[in-house]
Phi, psi and omega in degrees: 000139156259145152256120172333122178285192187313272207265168166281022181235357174294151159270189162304132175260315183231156162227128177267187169247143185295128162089011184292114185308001171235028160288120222269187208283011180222043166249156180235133182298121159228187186259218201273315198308328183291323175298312180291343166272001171274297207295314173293340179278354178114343184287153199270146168293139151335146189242000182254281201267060162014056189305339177306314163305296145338321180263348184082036171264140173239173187265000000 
């Protein structure tokens, strides 16, 4: 999932893993490949449910 920033012209602030409890009211479902290109372009991963892991990405 991403979350969306404040407005539509914000970028994306975090990327979650589906179903996360701290995934806020302006995430949206996408699939992996929109995630795994979010997360190299710099939107940060969530720190609670680690989508970065979960998709298998290393630094």
């Amino acid at each position: 999932m991403l979350e969306l920033g404040l407005n539509g012209h914000s970028p994306p602030v975090y990327v979650h893993v589906g179903g996360c409890w701290n995934a806020g009211k302006r995430s949206k479902g996408v699939g992996r490949g929109t995630a795994l290109r979010s997360l190299a372009e710099g939107v940060m991963a969530c720190p609670h449910c680690r989508p970065d892991t979960a998709l298998g990405v290393v630094d």
